[in-house]
VOVEXRO-872300 format. One record per residue: z, y, x of N, C-alpha, C in turn. Coordinates in steps of 0.1 Angstrom, whole numbers, padded with zeros to 4 digits, always signed. Layout:
// VOVEXRO-872300
ZYXZYXZYX/...
END
This chain:
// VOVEXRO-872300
-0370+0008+0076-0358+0001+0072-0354+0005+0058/-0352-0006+0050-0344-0006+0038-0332+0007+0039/-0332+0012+0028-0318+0026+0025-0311+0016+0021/-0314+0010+0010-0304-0002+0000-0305-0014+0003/-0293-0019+0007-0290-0034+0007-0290-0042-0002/-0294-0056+0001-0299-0059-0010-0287-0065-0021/-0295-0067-0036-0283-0070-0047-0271-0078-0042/-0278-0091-0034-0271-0101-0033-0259-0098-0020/-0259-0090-0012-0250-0080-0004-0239-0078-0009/-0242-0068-0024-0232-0063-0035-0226-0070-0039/-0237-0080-0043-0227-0091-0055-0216-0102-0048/-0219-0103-0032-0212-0107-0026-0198-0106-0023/-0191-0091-0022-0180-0090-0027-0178-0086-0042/-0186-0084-0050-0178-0085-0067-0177-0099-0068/-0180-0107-0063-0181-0122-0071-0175-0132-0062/-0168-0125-0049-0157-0133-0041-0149-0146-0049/-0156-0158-0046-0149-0170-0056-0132-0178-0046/-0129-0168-0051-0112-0172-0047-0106-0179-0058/-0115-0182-0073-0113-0186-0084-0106-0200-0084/-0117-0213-0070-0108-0222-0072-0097-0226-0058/-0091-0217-0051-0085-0216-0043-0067-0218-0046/-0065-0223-0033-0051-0225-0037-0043-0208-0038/-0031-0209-0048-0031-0198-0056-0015-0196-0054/-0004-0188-0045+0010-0182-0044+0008-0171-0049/+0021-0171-0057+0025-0159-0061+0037-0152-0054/+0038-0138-0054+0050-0133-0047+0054-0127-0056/+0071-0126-0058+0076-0116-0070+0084-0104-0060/+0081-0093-0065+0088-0079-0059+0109-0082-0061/+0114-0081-0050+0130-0080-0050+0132-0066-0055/+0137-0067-0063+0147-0058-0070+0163-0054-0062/+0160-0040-0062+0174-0038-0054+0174-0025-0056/+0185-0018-0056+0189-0005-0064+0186+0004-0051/+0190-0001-0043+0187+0004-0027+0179-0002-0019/+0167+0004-0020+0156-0009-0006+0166-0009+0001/+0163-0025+0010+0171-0025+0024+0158-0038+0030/+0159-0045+0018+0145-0059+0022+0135-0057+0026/+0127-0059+0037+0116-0056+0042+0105-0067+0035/+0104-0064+0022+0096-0075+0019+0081-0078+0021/+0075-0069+0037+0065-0073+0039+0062-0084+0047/+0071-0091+0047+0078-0103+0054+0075-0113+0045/+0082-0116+0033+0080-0126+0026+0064-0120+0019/+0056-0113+0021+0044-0117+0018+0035-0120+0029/+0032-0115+0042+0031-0121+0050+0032-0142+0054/+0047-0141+0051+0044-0152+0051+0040-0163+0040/+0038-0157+0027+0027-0159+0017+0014-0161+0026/+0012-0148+0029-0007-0151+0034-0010-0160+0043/+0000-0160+0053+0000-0168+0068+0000-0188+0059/+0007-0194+0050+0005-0208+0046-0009-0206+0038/-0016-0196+0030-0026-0199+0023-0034-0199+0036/-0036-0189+0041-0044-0190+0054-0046-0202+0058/-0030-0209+0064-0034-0224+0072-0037-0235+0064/-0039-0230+0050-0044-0247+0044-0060-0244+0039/-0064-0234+0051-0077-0231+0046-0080-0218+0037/-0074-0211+0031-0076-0199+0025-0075-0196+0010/-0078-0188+0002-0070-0190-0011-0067-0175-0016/-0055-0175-0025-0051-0161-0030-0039-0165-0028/-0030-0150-0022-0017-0146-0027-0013-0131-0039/-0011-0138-0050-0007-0129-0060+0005-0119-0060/+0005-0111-0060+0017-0103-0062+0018-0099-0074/+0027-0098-0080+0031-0095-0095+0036-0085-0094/+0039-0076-0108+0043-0062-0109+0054-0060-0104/+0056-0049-0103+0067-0038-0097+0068-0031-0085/+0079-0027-0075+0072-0022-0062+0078-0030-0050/+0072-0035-0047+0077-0041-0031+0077-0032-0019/+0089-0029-0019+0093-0024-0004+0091-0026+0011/+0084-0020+0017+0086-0027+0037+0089-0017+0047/+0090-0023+0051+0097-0016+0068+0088-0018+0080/+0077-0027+0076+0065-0033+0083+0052-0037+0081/+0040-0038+0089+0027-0042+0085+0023-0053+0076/+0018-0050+0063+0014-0062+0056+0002-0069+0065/+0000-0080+0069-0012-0083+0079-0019-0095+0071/-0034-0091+0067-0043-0100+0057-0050-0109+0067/-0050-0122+0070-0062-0130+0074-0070-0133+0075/-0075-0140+0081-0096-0146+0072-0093-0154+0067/-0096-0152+0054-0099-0164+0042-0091-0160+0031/-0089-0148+0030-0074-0151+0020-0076-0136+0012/-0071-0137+0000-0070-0122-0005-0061-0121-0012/-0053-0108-0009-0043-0104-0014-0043-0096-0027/-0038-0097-0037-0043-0096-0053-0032-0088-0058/-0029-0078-0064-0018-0072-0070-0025-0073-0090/-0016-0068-0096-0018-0063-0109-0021-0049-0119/-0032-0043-0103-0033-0029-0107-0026-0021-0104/-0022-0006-0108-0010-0001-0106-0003-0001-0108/+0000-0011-0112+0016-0016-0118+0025-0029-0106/+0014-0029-0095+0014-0037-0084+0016-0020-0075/+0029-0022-0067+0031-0010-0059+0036-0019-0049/+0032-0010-0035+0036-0015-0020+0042+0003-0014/+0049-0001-0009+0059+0016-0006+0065+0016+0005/+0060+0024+0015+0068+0022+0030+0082+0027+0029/+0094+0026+0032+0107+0028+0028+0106+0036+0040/+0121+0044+0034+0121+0057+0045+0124+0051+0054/+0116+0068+0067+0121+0067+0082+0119+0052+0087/+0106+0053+0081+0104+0034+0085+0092+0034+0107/+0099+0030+0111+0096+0034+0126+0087+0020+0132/+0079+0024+0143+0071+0015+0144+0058+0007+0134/+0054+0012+0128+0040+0006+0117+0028+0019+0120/+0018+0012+0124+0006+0025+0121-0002+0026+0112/+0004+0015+0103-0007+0014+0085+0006+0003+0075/+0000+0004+0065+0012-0004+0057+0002-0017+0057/-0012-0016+0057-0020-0029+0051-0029-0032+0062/-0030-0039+0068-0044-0040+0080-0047-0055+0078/-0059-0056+0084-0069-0070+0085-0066-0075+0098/-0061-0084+0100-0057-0093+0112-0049-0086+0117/-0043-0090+0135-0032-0083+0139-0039-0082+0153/-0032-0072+0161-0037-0071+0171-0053-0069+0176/-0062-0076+0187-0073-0071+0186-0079-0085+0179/-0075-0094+0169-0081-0099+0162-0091-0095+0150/-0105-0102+0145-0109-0096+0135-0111-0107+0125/-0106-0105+0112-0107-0111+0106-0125-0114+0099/-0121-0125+0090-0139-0127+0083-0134-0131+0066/-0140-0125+0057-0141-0131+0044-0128-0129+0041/-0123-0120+0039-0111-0117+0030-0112-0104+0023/-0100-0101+0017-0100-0090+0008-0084-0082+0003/-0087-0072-0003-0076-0068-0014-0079-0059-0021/-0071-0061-0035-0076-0058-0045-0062-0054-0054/-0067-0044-0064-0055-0044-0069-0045-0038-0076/-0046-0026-0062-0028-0029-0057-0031-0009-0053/-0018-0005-0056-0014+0010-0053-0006+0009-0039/-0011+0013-0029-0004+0019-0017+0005+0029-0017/+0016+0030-0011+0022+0047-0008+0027+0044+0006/+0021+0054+0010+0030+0059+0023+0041+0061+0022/+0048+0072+0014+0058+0079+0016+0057+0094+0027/+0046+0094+0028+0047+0108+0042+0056+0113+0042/+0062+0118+0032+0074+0132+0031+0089+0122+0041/+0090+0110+0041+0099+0106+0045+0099+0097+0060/+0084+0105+0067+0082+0098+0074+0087+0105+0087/+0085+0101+0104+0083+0109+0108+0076+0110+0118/+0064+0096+0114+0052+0094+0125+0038+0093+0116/+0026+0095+0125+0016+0095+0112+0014+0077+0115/+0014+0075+0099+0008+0065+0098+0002+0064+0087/-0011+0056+0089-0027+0051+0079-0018+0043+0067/-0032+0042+0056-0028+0034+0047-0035+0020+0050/-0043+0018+0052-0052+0007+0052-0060+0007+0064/-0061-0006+0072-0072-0007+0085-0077-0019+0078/-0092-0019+0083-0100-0029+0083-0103-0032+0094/-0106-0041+0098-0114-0046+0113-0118-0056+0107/-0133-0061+0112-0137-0076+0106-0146-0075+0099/-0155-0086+0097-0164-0084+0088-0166-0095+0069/-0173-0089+0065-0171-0095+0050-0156-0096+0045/-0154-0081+0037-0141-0078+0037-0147-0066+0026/-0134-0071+0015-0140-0064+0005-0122-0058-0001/-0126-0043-0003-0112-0036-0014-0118-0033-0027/-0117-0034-0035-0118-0031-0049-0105-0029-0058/-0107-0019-0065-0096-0016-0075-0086-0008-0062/-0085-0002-0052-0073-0006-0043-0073+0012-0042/-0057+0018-0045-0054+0031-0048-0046+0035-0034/-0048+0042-0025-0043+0045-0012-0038+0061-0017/-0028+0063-0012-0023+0078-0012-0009+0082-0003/-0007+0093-0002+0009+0100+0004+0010+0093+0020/-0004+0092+0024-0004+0088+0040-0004+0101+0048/+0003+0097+0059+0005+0112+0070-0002+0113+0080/-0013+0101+0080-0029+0099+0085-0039+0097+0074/-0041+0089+0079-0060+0084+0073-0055+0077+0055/-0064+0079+0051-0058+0065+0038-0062+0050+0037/-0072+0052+0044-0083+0046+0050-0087+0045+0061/-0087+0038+0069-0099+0034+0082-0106+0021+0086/-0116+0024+0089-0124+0010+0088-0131+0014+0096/-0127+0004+0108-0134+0001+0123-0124+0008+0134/-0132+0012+0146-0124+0021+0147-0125+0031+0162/-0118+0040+0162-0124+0053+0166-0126+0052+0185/-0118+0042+0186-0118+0042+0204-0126+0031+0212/-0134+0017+0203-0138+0012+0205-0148+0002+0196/-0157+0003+0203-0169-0004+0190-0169-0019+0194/-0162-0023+0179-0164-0035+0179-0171-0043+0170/-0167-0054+0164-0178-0061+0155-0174-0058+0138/-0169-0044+0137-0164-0046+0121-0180-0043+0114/-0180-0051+0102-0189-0051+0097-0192-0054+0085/-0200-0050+0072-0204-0057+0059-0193-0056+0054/-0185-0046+0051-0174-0038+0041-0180-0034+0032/-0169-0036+0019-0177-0032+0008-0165-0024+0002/-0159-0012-0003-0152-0011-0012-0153-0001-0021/-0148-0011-0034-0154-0006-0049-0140+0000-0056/-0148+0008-0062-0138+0017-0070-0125+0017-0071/-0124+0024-0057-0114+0032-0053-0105+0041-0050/-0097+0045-0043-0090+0058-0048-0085+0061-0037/-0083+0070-0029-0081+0076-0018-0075+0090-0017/-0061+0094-0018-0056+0110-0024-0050+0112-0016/-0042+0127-0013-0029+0132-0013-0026+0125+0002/-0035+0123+0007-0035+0121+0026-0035+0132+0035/-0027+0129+0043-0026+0142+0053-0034+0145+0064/-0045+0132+0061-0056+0134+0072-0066+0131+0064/-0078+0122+0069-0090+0123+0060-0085+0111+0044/-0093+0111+0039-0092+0100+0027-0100+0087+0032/-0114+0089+0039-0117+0074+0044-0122+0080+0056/-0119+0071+0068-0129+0075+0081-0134+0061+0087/-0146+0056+0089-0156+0050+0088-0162+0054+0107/-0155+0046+0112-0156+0046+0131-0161+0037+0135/-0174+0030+0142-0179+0025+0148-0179+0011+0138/-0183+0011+0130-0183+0001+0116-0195+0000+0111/-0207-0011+0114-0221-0008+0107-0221-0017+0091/-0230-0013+0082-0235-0020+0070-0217-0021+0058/-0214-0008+0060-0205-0006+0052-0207+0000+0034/-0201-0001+0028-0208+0005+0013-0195+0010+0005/-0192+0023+0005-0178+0029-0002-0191+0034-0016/-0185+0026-0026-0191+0024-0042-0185+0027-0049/-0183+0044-0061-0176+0047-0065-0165+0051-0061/-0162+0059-0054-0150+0058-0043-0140+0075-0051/-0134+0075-0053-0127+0089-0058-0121+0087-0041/-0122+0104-0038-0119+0107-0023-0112+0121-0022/-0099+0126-0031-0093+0137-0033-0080+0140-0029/-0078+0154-0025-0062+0164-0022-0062+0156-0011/-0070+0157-0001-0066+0150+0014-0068+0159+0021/-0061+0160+0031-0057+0175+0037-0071+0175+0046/-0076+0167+0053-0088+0165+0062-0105+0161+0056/-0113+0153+0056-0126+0153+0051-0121+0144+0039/-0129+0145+0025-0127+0134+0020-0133+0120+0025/-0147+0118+0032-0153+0109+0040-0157+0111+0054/-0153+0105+0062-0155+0112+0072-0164+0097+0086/-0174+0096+0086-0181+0087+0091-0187+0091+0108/-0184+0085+0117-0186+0089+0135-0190+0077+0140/-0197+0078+0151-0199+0064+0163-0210+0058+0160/-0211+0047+0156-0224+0035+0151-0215+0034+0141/-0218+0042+0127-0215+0039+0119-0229+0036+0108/-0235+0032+0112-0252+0032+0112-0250+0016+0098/-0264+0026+0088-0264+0019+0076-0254+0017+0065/-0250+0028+0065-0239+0029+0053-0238+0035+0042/-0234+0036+0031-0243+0039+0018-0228+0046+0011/-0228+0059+0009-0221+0064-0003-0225+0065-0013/-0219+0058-0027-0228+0060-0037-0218+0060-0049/-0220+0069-0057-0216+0069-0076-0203+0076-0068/-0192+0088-0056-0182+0092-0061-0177+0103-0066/-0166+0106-0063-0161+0117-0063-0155+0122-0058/-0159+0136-0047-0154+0140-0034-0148+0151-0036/-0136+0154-0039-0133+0168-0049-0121+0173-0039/-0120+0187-0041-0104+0189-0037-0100+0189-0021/-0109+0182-0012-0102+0180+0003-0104+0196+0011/-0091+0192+0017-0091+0204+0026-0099+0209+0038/-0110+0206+0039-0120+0203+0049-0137+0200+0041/-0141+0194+0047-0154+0185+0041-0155+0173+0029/-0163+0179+0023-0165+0166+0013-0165+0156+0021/-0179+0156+0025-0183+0138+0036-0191+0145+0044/-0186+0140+0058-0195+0140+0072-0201+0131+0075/-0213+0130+0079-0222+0123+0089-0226+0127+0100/-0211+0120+0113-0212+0126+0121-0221+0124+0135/-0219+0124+0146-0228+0125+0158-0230+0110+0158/-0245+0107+0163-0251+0093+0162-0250+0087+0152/-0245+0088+0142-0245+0080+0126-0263+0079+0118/-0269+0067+0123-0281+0061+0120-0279+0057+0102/-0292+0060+0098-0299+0057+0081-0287+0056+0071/-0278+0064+0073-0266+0068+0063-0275+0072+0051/-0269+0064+0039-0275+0068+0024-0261+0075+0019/-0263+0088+0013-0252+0093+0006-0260+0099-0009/-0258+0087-0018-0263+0088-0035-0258+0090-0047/-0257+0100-0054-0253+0101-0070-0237+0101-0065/-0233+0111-0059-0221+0115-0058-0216+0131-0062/-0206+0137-0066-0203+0145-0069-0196+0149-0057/-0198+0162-0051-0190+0171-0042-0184+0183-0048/-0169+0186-0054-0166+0199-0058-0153+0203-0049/-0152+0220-0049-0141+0222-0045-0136+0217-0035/-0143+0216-0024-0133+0214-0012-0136+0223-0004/-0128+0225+0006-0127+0239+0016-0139+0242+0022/-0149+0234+0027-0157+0240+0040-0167+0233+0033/-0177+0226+0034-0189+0224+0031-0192+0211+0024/-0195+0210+0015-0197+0200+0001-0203+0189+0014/-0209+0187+0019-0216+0175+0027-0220+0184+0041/-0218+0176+0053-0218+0184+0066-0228+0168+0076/-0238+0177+0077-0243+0163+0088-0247+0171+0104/-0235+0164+0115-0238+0172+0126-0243+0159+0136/-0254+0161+0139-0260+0149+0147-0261+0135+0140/-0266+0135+0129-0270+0124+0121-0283+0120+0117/-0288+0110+0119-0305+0116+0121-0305+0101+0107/-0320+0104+0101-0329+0095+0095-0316+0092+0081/-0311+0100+0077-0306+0098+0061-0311+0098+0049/-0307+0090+0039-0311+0095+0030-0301+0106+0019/-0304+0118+0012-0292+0127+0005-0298+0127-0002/-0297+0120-0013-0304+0123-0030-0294+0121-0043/-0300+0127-0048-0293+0131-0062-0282+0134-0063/-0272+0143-0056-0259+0143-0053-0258+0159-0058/-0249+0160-0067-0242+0174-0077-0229+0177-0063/-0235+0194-0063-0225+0201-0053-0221+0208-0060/-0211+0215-0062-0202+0223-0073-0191+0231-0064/-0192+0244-0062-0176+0254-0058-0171+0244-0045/-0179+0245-0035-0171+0242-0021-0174+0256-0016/-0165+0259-0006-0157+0265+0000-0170+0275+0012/-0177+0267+0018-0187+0276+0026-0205+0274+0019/-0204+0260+0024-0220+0257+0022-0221+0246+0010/-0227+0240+0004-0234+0226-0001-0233+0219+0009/-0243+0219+0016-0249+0213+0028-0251+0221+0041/-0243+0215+0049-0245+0219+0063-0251+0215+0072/-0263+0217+0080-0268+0203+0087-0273+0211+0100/-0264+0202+0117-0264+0210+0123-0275+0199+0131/-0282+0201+0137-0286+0191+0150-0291+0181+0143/-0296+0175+0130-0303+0166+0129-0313+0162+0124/-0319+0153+0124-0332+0154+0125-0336+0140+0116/-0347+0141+0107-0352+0130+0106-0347+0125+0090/-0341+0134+0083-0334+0132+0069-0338+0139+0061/-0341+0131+0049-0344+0135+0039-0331+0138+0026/-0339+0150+0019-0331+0157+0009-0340+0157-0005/-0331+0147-0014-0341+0147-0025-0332+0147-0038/-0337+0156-0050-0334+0157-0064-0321+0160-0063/-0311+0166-0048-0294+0176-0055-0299+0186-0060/-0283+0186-0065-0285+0198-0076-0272+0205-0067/-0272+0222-0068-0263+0230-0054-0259+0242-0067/-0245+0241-0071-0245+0256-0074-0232+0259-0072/-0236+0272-0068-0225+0282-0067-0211+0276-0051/-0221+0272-0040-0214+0266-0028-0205+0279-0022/-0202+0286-0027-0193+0295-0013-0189+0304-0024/-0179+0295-0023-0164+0303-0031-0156+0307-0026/-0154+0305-0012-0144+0311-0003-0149+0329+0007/-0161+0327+0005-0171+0340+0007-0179+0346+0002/-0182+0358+0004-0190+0365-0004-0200+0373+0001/-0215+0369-0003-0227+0372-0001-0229+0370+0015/-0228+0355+0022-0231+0357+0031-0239+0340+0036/-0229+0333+0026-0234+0320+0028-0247+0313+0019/-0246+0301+0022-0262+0293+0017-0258+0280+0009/-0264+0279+0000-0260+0267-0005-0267+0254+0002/-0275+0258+0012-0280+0243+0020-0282+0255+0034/-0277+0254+0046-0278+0260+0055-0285+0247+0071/-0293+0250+0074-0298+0242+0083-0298+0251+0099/-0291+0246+0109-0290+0248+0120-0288+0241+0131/-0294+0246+0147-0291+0238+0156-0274+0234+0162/-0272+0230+0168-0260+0227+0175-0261+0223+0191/-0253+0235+0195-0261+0233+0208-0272+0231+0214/-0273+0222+0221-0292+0223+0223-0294+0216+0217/-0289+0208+0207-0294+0196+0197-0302+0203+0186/-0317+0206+0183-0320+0211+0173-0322+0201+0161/-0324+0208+0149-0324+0201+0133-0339+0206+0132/-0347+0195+0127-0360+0193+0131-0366+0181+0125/-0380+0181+0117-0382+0173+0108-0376+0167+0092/-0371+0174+0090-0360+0172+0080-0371+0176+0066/-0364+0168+0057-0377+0169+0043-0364+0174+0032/-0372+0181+0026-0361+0188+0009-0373+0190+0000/-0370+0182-0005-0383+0180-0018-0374+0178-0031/-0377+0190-0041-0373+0185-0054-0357+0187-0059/-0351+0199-0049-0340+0198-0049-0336+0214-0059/-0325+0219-0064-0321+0228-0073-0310+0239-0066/-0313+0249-0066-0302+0259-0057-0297+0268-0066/-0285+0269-0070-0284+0280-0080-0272+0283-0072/-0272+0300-0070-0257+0309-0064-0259+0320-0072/-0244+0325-0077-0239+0335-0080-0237+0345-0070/-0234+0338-0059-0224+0349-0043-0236+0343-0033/-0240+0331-0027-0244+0331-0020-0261+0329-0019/-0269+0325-0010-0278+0328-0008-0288+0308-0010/-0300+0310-0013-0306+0297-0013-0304+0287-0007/-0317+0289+0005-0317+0280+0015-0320+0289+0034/-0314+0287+0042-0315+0287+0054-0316+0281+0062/-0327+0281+0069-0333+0274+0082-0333+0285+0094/-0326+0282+0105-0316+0294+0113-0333+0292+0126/-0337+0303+0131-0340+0308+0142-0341+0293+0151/-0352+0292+0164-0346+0283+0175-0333+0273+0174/-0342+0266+0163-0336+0251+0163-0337+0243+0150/-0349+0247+0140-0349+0242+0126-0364+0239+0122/-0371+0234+0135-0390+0238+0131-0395+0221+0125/-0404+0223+0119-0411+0210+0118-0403+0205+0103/-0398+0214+0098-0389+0206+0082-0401+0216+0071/-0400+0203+0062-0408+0199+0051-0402+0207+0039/-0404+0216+0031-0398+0225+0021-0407+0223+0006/-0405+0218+0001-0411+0213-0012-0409+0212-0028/-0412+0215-0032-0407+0212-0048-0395+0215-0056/-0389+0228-0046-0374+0235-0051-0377+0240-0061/-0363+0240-0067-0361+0256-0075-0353+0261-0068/-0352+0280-0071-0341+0287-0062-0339+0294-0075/-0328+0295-0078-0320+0308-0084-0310+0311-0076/-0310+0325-0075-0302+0332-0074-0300+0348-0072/-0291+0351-0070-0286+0369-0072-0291+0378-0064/-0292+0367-0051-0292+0375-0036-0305+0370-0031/-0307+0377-0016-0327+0370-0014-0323+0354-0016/-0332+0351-0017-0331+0331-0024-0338+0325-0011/-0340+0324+0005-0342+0323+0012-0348+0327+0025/-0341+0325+0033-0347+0329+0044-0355+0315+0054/-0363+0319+0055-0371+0306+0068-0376+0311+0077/-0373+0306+0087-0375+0306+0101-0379+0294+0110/-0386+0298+0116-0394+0286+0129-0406+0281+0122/-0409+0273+0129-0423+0265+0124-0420+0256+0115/-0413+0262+0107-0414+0254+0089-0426+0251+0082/-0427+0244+0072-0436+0241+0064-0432+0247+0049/-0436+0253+0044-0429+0260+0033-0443+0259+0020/-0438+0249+0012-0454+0247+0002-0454+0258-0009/-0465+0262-0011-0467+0272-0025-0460+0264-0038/-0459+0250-0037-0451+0243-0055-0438+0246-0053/-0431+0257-0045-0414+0258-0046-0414+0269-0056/-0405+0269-0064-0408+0275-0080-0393+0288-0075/-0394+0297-0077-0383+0310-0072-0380+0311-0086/-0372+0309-0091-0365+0311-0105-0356+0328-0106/-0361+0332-0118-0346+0344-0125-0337+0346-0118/-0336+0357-0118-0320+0363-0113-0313+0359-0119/-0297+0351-0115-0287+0350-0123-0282+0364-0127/-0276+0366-0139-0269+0377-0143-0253+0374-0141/
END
């Protein structure tokens, strides 16, 4: 199976032709005091473009206030003016479990979008968790779209209690912060594509992927800062590509795959996380090619690995290929392949620097004489 979807996939949401669509604008109410729930009057923006067939509703600068769910249709995309387009949940606002979602109810929408536009929660003034953004649906595309100060997710797309048909999400360079749960979580949602994605200061994973979340492609971000995991790939998540991303500084392990089988991990810069680089518990079948790993365990000293491979439970990690990859530690140690539960993985064409032994291997590894053991750091 193809890792990469093909161009025409991509260009399908950059090139969304809403160009010759009928075209409302909404203007933000000005009031010294929110009290307008103005997710009302855009709503019923979306709901007429919707019924004459589909189109754009524009929002124009400044901040619109609500007290309730913005709800986007099929056919229709909602358009702000950058960040200078703000949407802001008003305090102690009761009953909403996201400020922006795709259809209502167990509806799914098809072929819509948003783009834009700066989200705020408000967490500090809340006093229930609520998400920034739900997707459900397929061919549904965010671009430009800045989520933050949620007291859940900032992000969710699909979803965690039931697999349904969301599908063929695309979102491009985007922003995801200052969430009090993960930055994006990606539940039972196949052929999804987070493209340039900044995913930082979120209290939980910055990506966090579970269920049949099968065929999904991280590529070009920046996973920095979260209080937890860069990005998971978690139990049963099929041919997940995670490419040319930056992992720094987040608590526990720059990339964590527990029961994720047949991925691809290439080219991806790990920098100052918290335990490991790479964690990989129970899976099997993925390949590791051309990261570069230094200096993963800043939160410990001389004990961790900059790529640590282990079973999980009786699920062993097994078959797994690392060809061509770079390990440099100050504090911690190369690479580890743990005892009964790590045999049959492919070790190839590393460099190791480091301070401390530069690895340990165990089980019926394959360990080739072209892995190059580099200088002691000083």
């Amino acid at each position: 199976m193809s890792r990469i979807f093909s161009l025409g996939f991509l260009l399908f949401f950059t090139s969304v032709a809403f160009a010759r669509s009928p075209l409302v604008v909404v203007k933000a109410v000005k009031e010294e005091t929110p009290t307008t729930d103005q997710a009302i009057l855009i709503n019923q923006a979306l709901t007429t473009v919707s019924e004459s067939g589909g189109g754009i509703v524009q929002l124009r600068g400044g901040t619109f206030h609500i007290s309730s769910s913005i709800v986007i249709p099929s056919n229709v995309l909602l358009r702000g003016k950058g960040n200078g387009t703000k949407i802001r949940l008003m305090d102690g606002s009761t009953g909403v479990t996201e400020l922006v979602r795709f259809g209502s109810g167990d509806d799914l929408v098809a072929r819509a979008g948003l783009e834009d536009i700066l989200i705020n929660s408000n967490f500090e003034n809340q006093t229930q968790a609520i998400d920034g953004v739900l997707v459900k649906g397929e061919f549904i595309t965010l671009r430009r779209v800045h989520v933050r100060n949620s007291n859940g997710d900032g992000l969710v797309i699909g979803s965690a209690s039931t697999v349904d048909t969301t599908s063929t999400v695309a979102v491009l360079d985007s922003v995801s912060q200052d969430n009090q749960g993960d930055g994006v979580t990606v539940a039972n949602a196949q052929r999804v594509q987070l493209v340039a994605l900044v995913s930082r200061r979120n209290t939980g994973d910055g990506v966090e992927l579970s269920g049949v979340a099968d065929n999904t492609i991280v590529a070009n971000g920046r996973i920095n800062n979260n209080g937890a995991n860069g990005i998971v790939l978690g139990t049963g998540v099929l041919y997940a590509s995670v490419t040319d991303n930056k992992m720094a500084n987040n608590a526990l392990a720059g990339l964590l795959l527990t029961g994720s089988d047949f991925g691809r991990i290439d080219n991806n810069y790990f920098i100052r996380n918290g335990n490991n680089g790479m964690l990989v518990q129970g899976s099997v079948n993925n390949r590791f090619g051309g990261n570069k790993l230094f200096n993963n365990s800043k939160s410990q000293r001389h004990g961790y690995y900059e790529v640590r491979i282990e079973a999980a439970g009786d699920n062993q990690s097994f078959a797994n290929v690392f060809i061509g990859n770079e390990f440099f530690s100050k504090r911690g140690k190369g690479l580890l392949l743990e005892a009964d539960g790590t045999d049959n993985s492919q070790i190839t064409r590393n460099i190791y620097q480091a301070t401390h032994p530069l690895f340990d291997l165990v089980g019926s590894n394959s360990f080739t004489a072209d892995n190059f053991e580099g200088v002691e750091l000083n």
